[in-house]
C-alpha positions in Angstrom: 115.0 87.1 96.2 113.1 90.0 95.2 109.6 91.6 96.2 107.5 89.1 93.8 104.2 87.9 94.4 106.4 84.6 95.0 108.5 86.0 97.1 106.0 87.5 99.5 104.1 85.0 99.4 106.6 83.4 102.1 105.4 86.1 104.2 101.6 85.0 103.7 101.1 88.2 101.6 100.9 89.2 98.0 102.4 93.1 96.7 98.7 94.8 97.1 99.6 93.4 101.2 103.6 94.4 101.0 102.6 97.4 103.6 101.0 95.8 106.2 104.6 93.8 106.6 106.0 96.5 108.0 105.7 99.3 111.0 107.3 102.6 109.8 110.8 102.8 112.4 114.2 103.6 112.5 116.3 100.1 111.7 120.0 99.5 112.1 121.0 97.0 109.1 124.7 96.3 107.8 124.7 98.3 104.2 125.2 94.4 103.0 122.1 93.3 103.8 120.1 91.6 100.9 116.8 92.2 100.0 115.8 88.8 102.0 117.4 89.5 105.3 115.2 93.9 105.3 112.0 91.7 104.5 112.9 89.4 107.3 113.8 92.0 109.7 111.1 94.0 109.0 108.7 90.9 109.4 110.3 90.4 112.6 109.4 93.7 114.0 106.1 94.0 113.0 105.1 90.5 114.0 107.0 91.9 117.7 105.1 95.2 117.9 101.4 93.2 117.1 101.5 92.2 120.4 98.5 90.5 122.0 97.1 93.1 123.4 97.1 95.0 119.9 95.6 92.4 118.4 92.8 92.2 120.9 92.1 95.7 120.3 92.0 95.0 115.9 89.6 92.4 116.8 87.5 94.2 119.3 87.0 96.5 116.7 86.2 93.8 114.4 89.3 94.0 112.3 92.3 91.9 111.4 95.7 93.3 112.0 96.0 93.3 108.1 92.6 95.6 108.1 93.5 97.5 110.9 96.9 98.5 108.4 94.8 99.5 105.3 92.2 101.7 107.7 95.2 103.4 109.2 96.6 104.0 105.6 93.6 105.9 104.7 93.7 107.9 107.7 97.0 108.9 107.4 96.2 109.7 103.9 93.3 111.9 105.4 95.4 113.8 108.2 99.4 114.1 109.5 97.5 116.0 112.7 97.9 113.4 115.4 95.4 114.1 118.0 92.4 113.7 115.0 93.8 110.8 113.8 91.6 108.7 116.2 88.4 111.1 115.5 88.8 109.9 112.1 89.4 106.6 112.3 85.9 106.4 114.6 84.0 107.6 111.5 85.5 105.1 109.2 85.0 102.5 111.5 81.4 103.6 111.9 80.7 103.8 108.1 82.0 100.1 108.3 79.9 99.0 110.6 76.5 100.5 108.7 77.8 99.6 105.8 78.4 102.6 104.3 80.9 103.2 101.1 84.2 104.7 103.1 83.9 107.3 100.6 87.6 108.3 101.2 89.2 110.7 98.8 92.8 109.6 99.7 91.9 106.5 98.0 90.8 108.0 95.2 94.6 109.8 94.8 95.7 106.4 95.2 94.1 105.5 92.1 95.4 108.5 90.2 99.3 107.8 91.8 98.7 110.9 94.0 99.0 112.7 90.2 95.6 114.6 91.3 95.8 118.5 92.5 92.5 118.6 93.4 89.8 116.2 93.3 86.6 116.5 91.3 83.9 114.9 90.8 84.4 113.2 87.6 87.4 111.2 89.4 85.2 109.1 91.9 83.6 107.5 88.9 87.1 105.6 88.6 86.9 101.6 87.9 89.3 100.4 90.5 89.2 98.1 93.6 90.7 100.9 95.6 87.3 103.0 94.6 85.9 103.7 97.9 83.1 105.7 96.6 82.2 102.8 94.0 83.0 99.8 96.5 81.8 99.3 100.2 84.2 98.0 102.5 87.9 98.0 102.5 90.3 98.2 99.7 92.3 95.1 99.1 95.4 96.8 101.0 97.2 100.0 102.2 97.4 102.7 99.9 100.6 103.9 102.0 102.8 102.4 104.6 100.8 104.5 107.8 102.6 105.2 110.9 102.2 103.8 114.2 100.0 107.1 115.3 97.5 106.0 112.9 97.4 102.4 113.4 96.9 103.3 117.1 94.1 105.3 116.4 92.4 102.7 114.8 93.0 100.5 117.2 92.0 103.0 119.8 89.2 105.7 117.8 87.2 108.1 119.3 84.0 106.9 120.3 81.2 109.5 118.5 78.8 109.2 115.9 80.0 111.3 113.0 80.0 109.6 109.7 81.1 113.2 107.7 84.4 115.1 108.2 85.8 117.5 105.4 88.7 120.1 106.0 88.3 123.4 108.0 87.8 126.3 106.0 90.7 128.1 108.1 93.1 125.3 106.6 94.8 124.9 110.0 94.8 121.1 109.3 91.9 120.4 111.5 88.6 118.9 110.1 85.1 119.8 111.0 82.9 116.8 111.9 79.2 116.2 111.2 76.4 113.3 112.1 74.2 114.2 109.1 74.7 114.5 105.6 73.3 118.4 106.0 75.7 119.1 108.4 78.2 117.9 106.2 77.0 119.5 103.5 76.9 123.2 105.0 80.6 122.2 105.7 82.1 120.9 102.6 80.7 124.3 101.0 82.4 125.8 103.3 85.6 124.4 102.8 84.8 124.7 98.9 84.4 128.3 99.5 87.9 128.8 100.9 89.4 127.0 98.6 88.5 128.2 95.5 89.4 131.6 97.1 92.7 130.4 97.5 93.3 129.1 94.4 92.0 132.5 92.6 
């Protein structure tokens, strides 16, 4: 047993879905435990924690569980400050619902294996189904394994109407949020500002 497209398929996934198996926790498992009996265990928990209550709240939000794991990926990609997490996760899911590119850079590190120090323009031209500037909609899975914050936040977002976020200028790990592109715009030059300050 290994994690092959075979083998996960028992699970009803395939390797781009491998994360969405499994709810980031502390496990007790006997060193001997093969490869088979973690994937099973694992299963086992995250099938116990999507309880039905969670999954009325994915779907109220028009989301599969699956979905609701790759939208929480990116928003963990996008912020490790808890109490935004939900803010953000209410302007993906209202870029979804106008059909608007998610036009999230942490998928765009995804595509570059998080090799990226900064990125630039020339990098959301990338051919990949991950592309969320290129591609409207999801990606095909979770560009990270996110943690239970961030799927509750997407289970639970803010309810607003910003579409626009980029980081604070005082790089405090907050983000400053905008309803129209202008808005946005005055913000991201902001933030651009500060940070090629910084990196003088």
């Amino acid at each position: 047993f290994c994690l092959s497209r075979d083998s996960l398929a028992l699970y009803g996934a395939d390797p781009k879905q491998l994360f969405t198996l499994v709810i980031p926790d502390t496990y007790q498992m006997q060193w001997t435990a093969s490869v088979r009996e973690i994937m099973d265990r694992l299963v086992k928990e995250s099938a116990a924690w999507w309880t039905q209550e969670r999954k009325d709240a994915a779907r109220a939000q028009g989301l599969t569980p699956q979905e609701v794991s790759v939208l929480a990926s990116i928003v963990d990609g996008e912020t490790q400050y808890v109490p935004e997490q939900p803010k953000i996760a209410g302007v993906y899911l209202n870029r979804l619902r106008i059909g608007m590119p998610l036009q999230a850079d942490p998928t765009i590190a995804y595509c570059f294996e998080y090799k990226l120090k900064r990125i630039l323009l020339s990098h959301l031209a990338v051919e990949s189904p991950y592309n969320t500037y290129k591609y409207v909609g999801l990606p095909p899975g979770p560009i990270s394994c996110p943690p239970k914050s961030c799927l509750e936040a997407v289970l639970h977002p803010d309810s607003h109407n910003y579409l626009y976020f980029c980081a604070d200028p005082s790089f405090n790990g907050s983000h400053r949020f905008a309803s129209s592109y202008t808005e946005h715009l005055a913000n991201a030059r902001a933030y651009q500002r500060a940070l090629n300050e910084r990196q003088k």
